[in-house]
C-alpha positions in Angstrom: 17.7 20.2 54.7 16.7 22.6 52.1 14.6 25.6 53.1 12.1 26.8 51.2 10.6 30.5 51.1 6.8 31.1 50.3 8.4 33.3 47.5 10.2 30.1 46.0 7.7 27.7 46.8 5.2 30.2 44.8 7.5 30.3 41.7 7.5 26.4 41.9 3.5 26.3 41.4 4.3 28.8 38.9 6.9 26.5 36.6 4.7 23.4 37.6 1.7 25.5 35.4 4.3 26.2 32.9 5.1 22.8 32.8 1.3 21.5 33.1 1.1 24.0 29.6 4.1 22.4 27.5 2.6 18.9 27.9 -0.7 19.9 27.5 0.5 21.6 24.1 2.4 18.8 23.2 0.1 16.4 23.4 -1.9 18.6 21.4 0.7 18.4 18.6 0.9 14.9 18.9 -2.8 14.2 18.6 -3.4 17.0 15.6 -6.2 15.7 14.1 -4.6 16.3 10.3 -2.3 13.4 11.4 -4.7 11.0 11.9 -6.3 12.0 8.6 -3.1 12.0 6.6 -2.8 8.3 8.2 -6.0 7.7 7.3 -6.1 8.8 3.2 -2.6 7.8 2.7 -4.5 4.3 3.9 -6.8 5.3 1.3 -4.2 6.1 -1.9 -2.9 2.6 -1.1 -5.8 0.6 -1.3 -6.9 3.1 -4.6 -3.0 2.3 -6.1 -4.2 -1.4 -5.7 -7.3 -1.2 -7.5 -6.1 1.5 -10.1 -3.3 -1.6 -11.1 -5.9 -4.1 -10.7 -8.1 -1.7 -13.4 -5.3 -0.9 -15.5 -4.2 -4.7 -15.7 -7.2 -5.8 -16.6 -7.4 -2.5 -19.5 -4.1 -3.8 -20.6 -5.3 -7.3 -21.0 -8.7 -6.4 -22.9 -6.6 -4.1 -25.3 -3.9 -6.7 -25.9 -7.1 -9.5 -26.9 -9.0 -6.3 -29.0 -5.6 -5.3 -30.5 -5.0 -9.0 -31.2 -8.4 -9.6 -33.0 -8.3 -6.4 -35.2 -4.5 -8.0 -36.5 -6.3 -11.0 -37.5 -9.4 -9.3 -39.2 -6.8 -7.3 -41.4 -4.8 -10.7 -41.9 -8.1 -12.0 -43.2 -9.2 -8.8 -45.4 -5.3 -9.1 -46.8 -6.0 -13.2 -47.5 -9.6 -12.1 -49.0 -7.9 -9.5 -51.1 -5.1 -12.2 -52.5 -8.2 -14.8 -53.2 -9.9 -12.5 -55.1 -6.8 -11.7 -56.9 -6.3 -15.0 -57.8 -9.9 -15.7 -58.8 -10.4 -13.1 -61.2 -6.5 -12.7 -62.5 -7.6 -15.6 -65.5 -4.4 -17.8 -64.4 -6.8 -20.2 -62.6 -9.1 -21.5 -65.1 -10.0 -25.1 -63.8 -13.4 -24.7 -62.3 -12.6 -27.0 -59.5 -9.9 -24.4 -58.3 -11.7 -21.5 -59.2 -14.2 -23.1 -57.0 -11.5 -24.2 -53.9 -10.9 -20.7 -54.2 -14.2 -19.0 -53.9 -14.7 -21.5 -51.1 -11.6 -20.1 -49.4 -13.4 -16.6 -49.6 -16.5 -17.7 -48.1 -14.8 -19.5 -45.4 -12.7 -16.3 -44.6 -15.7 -14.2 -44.8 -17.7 -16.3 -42.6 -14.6 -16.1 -39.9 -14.1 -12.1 -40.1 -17.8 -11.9 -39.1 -16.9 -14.3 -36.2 -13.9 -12.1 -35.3 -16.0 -8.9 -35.5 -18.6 -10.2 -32.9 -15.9 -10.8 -30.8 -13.9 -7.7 -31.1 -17.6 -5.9 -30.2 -17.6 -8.1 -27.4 -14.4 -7.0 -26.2 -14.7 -3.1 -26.7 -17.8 -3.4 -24.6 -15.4 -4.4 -21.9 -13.2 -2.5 -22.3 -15.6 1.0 -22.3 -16.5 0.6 -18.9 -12.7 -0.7 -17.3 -11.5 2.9 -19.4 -14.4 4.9 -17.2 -13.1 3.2 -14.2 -9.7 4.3 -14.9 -10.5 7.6 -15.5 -12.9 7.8 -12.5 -10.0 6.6 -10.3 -7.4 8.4 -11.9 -9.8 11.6 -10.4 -9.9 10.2 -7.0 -6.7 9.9 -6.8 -5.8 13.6 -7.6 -8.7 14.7 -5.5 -7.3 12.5 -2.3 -3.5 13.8 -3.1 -4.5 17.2 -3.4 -6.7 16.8 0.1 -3.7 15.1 1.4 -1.1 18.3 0.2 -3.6 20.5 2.2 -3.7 18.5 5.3 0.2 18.1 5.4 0.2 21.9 4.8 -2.6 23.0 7.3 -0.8 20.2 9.7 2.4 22.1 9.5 1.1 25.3 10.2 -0.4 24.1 13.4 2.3 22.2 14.7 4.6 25.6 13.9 1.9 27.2 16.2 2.5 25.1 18.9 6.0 25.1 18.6 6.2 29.2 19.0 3.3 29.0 22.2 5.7 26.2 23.6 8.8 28.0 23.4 6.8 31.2 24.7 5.8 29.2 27.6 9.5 27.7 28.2 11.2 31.2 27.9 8.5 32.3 30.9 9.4 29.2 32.5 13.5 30.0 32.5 13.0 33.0 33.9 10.9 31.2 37.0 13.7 28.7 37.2 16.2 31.5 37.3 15.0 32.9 40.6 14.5 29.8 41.9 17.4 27.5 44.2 18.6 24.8 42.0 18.9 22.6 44.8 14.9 23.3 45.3 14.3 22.7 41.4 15.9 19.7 41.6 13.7 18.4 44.0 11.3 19.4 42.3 12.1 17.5 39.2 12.8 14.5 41.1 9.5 14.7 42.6 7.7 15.3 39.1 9.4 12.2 38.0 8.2 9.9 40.1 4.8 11.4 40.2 3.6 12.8 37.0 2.9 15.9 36.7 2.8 17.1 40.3 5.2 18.0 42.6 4.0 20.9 44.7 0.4 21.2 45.7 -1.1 24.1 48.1 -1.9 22.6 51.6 -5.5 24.0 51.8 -7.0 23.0 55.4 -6.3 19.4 55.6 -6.5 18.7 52.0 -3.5 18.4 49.9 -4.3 20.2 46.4 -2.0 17.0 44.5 -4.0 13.9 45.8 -7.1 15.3 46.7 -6.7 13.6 50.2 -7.0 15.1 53.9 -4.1 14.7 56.2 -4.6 13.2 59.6 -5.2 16.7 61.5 -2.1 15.1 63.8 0.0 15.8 61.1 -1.6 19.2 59.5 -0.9 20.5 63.3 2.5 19.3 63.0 3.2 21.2 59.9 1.5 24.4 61.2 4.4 24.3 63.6 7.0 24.3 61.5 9.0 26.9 60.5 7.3 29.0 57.3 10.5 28.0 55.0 10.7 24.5 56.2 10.4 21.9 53.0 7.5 19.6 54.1 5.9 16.9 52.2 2.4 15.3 51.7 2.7 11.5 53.4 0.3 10.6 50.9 1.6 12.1 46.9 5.0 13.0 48.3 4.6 16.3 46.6 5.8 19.4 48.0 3.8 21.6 50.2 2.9 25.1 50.1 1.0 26.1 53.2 
């Protein structure tokens, strides 16, 4: 059986805090809350990349209809400008062409105007979709430049932790080093099946891992033991310093 002297049984509650520390710090690195916020605007940017294509396709498409309208107007003012030509060259001297032609005119005329109203139409559409893209376009850099400074305060934390964990493991080598390794392996075994404890203090009839009181057959039992006897709770199973 493997003895155990207050000494070593003391430098076990010792590594067990040391241990209690490194998870406690890292699952405080693990629940930063930077990640959870770079989770949550990178969420963000992908429902704004959405809308800024929905926006910009939209743009496109109004453009493409305005650019579209403005070709015909200057086809028209280019057929106007032949028509007049022709009218007032003296080749066409027939007043029933001269007329055809001035008719042509008018009919051109009349369907600029049209095209007009609807290229007004069309730039009053597309004002408001160009504001949205530029308002966007401003989120967007505000939310990456938030997200740059959370990825940058996140990494200074979680280098933080890293240097108090490795702190709190060097401290905790040193422990292990005067303890037995048949003891630490126990106590490892123990901590496995446990959690987190696998020595408690003995304090009355109370065991300081489960926080229940032994049969006070059994804490007289243990008082008789010998001081560097390994005893166990019966309830956690975790080693007991008495």
């Amino acid at each position: 059986m493997t003895s155990a002297s207050p000494e070593s049984l003391e430098h076990l509650l010792q590594i067990q805090d040391r241990d209690k520390a490194i998870a406690a710090l890292r699952h405080q690195k693990n629940n930063l809350p930077e990640r959870q916020n770079i989770t949550d605007l990178l969420e963000a940017l992908s429902t704004l990349q959405k809308k800024k294509d929905f926006v910009s396709k939209e743009l496109m498409s109004k453009e493409e209809d305005q650019q579209r309208l403005e070709d015909e107007v200057n086809a028209i003012d280019e057929r106007v400008s032949e028509q007049e030509a022709n009218l007032y060259s003296g080749e066409v001297s027939a007043i029933k062409d001269l007329q055809a032609i001035q008719g042509d005119i008018a009919g051109l005329q009349e369907r600029k105007r049209l095209v007009e109203d609807q290229i007004i139409v069309v730039m009053e559409q597309v004002e408001p979709l160009k504001t949205l893209c530029d308002s966007l376009e401003i989120e967007e850099k505000a939310n990456t430049e938030q997200q740059a400074e959370l990825e940058a305060s996140l990494l200074s934390k979680e280098e933080n932790i890293e240097n108090q964990i490795k702190d709190v493991e060097g401290d905790r080598s040193e422990l292990a080093s005067d303890t037995s390794p048949a003891l630490l392996e126990i106590y490892e075994r123990i901590r496995k099946q446990s959690g987190n404890i696998a020595v408690a203090e003995l304090n009355g009839m109370t065991c300081k891992g489960c926080h229940l009181d032994l049969p006070a057959v059994e804490v007289d039992r243990l008082k008789k033991l010998p001081p560097d006897e390994l005893v166990n709770c019966e309830e956690c199973g975790c080693i007991l310093v008495r």
